[in-house]
Each structure stands twice: as C-alpha cells, then as structure tokens.
N, C-alpha and C positions, 0 to 999 in steps of 0.2 A: 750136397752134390755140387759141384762146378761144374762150368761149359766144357772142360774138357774131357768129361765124360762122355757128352754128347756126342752121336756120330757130327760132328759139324770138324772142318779145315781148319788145320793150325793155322792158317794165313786171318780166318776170319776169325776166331779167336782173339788171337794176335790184334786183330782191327776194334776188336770191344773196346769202349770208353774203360777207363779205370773203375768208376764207377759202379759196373755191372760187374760183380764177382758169381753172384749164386743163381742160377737159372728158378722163376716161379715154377711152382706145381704144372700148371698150364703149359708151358714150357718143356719141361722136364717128359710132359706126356706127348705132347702133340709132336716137338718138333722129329723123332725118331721115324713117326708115323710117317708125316710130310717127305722127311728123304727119302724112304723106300717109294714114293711114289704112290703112296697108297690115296683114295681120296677122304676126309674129315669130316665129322664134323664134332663140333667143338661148340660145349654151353659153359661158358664163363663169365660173371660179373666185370664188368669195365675196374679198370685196375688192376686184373689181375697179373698184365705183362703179354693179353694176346699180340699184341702188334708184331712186337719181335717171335711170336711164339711160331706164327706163318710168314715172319719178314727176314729172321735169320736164313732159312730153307731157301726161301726167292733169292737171297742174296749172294749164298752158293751156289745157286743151280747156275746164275749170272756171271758167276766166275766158274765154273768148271766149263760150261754150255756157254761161250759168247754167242749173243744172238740178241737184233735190235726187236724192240717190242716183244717180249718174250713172255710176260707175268703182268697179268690184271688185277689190280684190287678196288672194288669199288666199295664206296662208304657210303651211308645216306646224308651228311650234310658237307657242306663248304668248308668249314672248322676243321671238321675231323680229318679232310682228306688231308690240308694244311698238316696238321698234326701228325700222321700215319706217316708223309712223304717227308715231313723233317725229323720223325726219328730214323729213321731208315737213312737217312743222310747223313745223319751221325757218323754210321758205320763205310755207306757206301762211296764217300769220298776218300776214304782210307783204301778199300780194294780198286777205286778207276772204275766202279761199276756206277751207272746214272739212271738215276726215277725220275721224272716230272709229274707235277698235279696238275690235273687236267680238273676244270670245277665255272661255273658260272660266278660273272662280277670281273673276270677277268679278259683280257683283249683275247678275241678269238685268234687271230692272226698270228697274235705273236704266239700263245702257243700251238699253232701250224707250222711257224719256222720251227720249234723246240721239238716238235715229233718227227719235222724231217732231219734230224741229227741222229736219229735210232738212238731215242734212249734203250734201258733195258727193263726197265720198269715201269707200268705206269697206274698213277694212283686218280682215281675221277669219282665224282658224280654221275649219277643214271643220267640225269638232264642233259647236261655238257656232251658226254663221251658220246652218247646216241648222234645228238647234234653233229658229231665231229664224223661220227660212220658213217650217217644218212649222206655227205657229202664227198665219202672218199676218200678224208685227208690220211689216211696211213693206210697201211695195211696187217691186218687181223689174223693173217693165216700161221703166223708164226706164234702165237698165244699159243704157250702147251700150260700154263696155270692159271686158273680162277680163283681169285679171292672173295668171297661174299663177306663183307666186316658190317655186325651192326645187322644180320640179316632181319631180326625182327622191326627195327626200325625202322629198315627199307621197307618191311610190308608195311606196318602203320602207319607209314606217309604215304601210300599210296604210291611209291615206286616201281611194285612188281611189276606191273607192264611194260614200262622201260626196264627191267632188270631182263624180261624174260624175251623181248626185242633184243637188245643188247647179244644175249646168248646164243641169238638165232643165229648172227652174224658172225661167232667163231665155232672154230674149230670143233669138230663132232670130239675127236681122240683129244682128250686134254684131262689134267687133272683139278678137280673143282674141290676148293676147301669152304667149307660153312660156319663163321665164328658168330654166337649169339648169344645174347645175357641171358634173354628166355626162350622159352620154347613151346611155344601155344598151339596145338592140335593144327591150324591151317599150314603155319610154318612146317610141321611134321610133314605135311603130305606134299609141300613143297619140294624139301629133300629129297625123301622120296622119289620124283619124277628127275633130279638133277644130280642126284651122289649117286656112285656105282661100288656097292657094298662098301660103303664105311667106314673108317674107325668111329667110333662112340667113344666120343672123352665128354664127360662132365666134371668138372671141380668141384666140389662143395667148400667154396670157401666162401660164401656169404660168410658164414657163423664170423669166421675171422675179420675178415671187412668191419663185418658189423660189431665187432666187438672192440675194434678202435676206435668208432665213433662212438662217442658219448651224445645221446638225443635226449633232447629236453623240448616238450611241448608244452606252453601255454593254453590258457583257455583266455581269453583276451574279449571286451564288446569289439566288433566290427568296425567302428568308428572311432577305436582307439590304437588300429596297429599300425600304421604312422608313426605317432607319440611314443610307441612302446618300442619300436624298432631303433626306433631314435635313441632312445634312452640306453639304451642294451647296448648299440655300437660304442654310445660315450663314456657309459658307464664300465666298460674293460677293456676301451680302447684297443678292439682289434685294428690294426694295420692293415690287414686284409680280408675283406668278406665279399661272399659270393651271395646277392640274396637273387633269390626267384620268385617268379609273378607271372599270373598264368597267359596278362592281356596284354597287346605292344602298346594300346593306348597308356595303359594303366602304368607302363613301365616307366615312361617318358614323366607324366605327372608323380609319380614317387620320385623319382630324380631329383626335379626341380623343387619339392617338398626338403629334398635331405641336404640338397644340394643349399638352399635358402637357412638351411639349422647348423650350416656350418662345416659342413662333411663335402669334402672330396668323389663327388659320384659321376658315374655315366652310365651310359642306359648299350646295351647290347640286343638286338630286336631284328627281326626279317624286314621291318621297312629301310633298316642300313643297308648302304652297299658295302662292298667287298672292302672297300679302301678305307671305307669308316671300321669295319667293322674289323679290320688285322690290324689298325691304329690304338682302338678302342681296347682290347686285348691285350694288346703290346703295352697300352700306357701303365692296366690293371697289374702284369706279370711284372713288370718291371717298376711298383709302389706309386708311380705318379698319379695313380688312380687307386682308392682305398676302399669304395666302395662299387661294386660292380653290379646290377640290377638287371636280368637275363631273361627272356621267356626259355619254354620248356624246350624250343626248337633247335637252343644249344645246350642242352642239360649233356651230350654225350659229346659234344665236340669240343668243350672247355677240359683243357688238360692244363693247370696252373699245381707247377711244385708246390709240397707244403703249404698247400691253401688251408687253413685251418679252420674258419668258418663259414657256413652254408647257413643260411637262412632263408627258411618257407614263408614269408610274408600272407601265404594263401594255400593252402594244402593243393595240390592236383588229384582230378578225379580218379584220378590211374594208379592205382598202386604200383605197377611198375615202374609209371613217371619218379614217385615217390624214393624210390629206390636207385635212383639214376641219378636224382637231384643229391641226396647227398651223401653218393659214391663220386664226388669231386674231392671230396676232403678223404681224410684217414688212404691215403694213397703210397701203394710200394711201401708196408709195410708204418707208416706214420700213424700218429691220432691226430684228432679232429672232434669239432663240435661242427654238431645238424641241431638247429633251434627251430621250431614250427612255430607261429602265431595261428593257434586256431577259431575261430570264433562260434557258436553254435550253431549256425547256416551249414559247415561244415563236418558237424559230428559223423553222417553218412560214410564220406569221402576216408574219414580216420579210421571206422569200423571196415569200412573194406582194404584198407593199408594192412591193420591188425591184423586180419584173417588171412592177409597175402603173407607177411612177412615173419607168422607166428610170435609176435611180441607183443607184449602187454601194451606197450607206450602209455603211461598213465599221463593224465593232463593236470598239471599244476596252477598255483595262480600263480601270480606274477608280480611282485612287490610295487607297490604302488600305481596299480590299474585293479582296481573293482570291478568283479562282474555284474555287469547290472541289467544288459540284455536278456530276455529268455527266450526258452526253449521254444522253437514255433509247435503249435497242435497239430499243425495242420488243418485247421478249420477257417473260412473266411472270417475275414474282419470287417465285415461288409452288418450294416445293420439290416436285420429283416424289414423293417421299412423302406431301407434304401431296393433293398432288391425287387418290392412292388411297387416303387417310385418308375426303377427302371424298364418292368413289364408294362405299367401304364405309357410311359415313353414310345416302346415298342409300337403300342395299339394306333398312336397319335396318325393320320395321316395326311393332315391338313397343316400350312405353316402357320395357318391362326391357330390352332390349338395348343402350340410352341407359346403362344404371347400370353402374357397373365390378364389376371382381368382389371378393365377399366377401374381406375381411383376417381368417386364423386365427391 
C-alpha cells in the first residue's frame, strides 16, 4: 500500500520525505479512522510509525482548518516530546504549517514569545503545558484534537493528574486520540471515562519487532559485568551502543569505568538538564559518542537511526521496561542486537520478562567469564549464634554491660 491510498492531500503527500514510500500497519489503520473524525484508540509497540500515524491527520486538519493552537499532543518525557515535534517538522515546514515543543529544561519565556505567534501545533509535557495554563499564557478554546502518546507511560510516572488537570482546561467538543504500547486494566478504565466510542486499532506486530532483534542473554557473576561488557563492546567493535542501567548513580560510575578502558562513553540520566542532555544525544546520533549509558527514564524517548545494539547491563524489574529497552534497535523495519548481562539476583526479573513476552530467552555463558556466584536460598547467612549474640544484645540495658570484662 502507499500513502496515496490513504484519504490524506496530494499537497501532503507531496510534502513526505522521499524516504517514506509505504505507510506501517498502524498507519494504514488509524490514520482513515483520525480523518473522519472519529476518536482512537490505538495499542502499538514504539516503532511501529505511531507518530506520523496521529501526526499526518494533525497536519492536514492544519492545512485544510488554519487555526492557531489547534492540536495537543502530549508525551510523558522531555526526549520524546523533542522527537514527536521534529518529525512532524520534517513534513510541516514543507506545508507553512508550525508545532512548538513546549517541555521543562527550557526558558519559560521564550516559549511564551513562541506560543504568542499561534503556532498550529503543540507538542508538551504534563509538567510544563499545566505550568503554562495555570498562568494563562495562550488560549485552549481552540484545541479541537487531543493526542495522549505514550499513555501508559504517562500513567506509570505518575502524570495522570496533570493529564486529567490539563483536560479540564479544554474544550468539552474535541477529538481525543489514545496511542499506547500496552494496555493494563487502569489504563482501560481510563479510556473509558476520555474516548467517546472508539476506534479499537491494536497491531500485533511485536512478533515482527521481535523477530529482528536477535537477543542474547548471559548468565554473568555480578561483579563481573563491567569486565564482560567491556569485553563484548571490544570485542565486535560496535560503533554504536545503547546500554541501560536501572540507577543515575550507577550510570555515571559505569561511565567513568568504560570511559577509563578506553571507550568513548557518556552517561544520559534525570540529574542532566536539558542542555546536557540534547548535547549528550546529539553527540551519541551523530558517532562522537559510541557508547551511550541511559536510565530507564529514556528507554521511550531515544529514537537513534539504525542503532544496532542495546545492551541491559541489569535486567529491569518491569517486563514492559524490558520490552521498551530494546525496542530502540531493530527499528522501521531494521535488525538489531539486545544483549542482557544477567546475574542470579536477577533470575526473578527474567522469569517475569519470559512469561510477559512468551519467549523462552535461554541464558547462556559467556566465553571467558565463569559462573561462580550461586543461586541465593533464600535463608540467612547469619550464624545461629550470631542471632543469640544479638537477642542477648537486645536484653543489655546498662552501658556497663556493653564493656567486656576486666583483664587481671
């Protein structure tokens, strides 16, 4: 199928990159839905092309319907909104149509002057966009589209309340789209109280996704995946890797570990700001950086072409996190390698991955790292005398009973 099947304007057509020939699945389903007006909602794996799936629609409505501030999309982090508003700019500097991203890290002011120019688009954070209503700086009444991108995300950070502030504030009559990777029973009933009878689009293209990444999980001791991570970047001299780690402490110190062995690293984390953190990014997309070290806070908002390898330094307790992390690679139709270093602390974390994503994932060793940690029992390690050492402790209530006794 091509886009000019799609009900979508020769003019925006015409406006596509070269690029873009064939419309995704997600695409091909939603966008029809979108122009008649209807409201969405929409479960698809990142990657699959949602952006433009709800961003071509906004971008015709913007050219048939001139009208400032007209279409809201909100994402749940800084990254993503970044990302959403410079694909969408690809196209909409070609039609004379204008998005700003509205997102925290950035001078409030200046984008105050950028919203009193009536964009036609606007792409924000829960945080920011509240901030900007609670004081007035535009006016809302003209929103006749809602974009929710990311909605499970936005609930798992704890955004809904700013999502559902946010809502109060426009327009009752609008049309509200819901794009989500998953779809967990709260999020259901969410919908529910926000979509007014639906389209239902799900994709089933994990399989596919998942079937361009090639995943290879280690069994690794804990105190050797440093060493082993090391070894693995040198040893195939990827160019580019994306590795993840669950702690911003933890990030910074593997950095400095990789960075000290020789490798080209920098660390990506919520304690950067904004000006580190689109530097930091920029350096990685553009090779001056080879190694890239993330917490999970951007696992959705890193959109790097042809990233080829993802590497889990530390499995996340989330099977969905799991499934986000390395849906950065194998993208738009590419492959990709996802490596895990897992260590036995973590076997848990991998049996609930398995049973989410129905895959075997078998764990391998890893040439030249020997297992030699074991499996915890889960029973203390504490000696039965220690533990009546500690009750008699307890009993003590005197500080002379603390002192040992007199040497004659």
């Amino acid at each position: 199928m091509l886009f000019t099947t799609l009900p979508l304007s020769p003019q925006l057509v015409t406006a596509l990159p070269t690029t873009f020939s064939n419309p995704t699945e997600i695409q091909t389903l939603a966008i029809p839905a979108i122009i008649n007006q209807r409201d969405v909602l929409a479960i698809a794996q990142t990657g699959s092309g949602k952006t433009l799936a709800y961003g071509l629609p906004l971008l015709q409505q913007a050219v048939e319907k001139p009208s400032p501030i007209s279409a809201l999309v909100l994402v749940p982090t800084r990254e993503l909104a970044m990302q959403v508003d410079e694909s969408l700019g690809l196209i909409a500097n070609n039609l004379h149509v204008t998005s700003v991203c509205l997102c925290g890290g950035v001078d409030k002011e200046q984008q105050k002057a950028v919203l009193a120019t009536g964009p036609q688009i606007l792409v924000a954070t829960p945080g920011r966009l509240l901030d900007l209503l609670s004081e007035n700086t535009f006016d809302a009444s003209n929103i006749s589209t809602l974009v929710l991108d990311e909605a499970d995300r936005m609930l798992d950070m704890g955004f809904w309340n700013d999502v559902q502030r946010i809502i109060e504030m426009l327009p009752i009559q609008r049309q509200t789209l819901m794009f989500s990777a998953t779809f967990p029973d709260v999020l259901a009933n969410k919908a529910k109280a926000l979509l007014d009878s639906p389209e239902f689009i799900q994709v089933q293209n994990t399989d596919i996704q998942v079937n361009a990444i090639t995943e290879k999980l280690y069994l690794v001791n804990k105190g050797s995946k440093t060493k082993a991570l090391i070894d693995q970047i040198k040893k195939y001299n990827w160019q580019q890797v994306l590795v993840f780690i669950s702690s911003k402490d933890n990030a910074d110190a593997l950095c400095k570990k990789l960075n000290k062995a020789g490798l080209c690293v920098a660390a990506l984390h919520g304690n950067k700001n904004q000006a580190e953190r689109e530097a930091t990014l920029k350096q990685f997309k553009e090779h001056e950086v080879n190694v890239l070290i993330a917490t999970d806070l951007l696992a959705r908002g890193i959109d790097v072409e042809n990233l080829p390898v993802v590497i889990n330094i530390d499995l996340p307790s989330s099977a969905e996190v799991y499934v986000h992390r390395i849906g950065r690679t194998a993208r738009a139709g590419k492959s990709g390698i996802a490596m895990s270093l897992v260590c036995h602390g973590e076997t848990e974390y991998l049996e609930a991955i398995r049973k989410a994503t129905q895959r075997a994932l078998p764990l391998n060793e890893l040439d030249g790292f020997p297992v030699t940690d074991k499996p915890s029992t889960g029973e203390s390690k504490r000696a039965p005398r220690d533990k009546k050492a500690n009750r008699r402790t307890n009993q003590k209530k005197s500080i002379k009973q603390f002192q040992g006794k007199a040497k004659r």
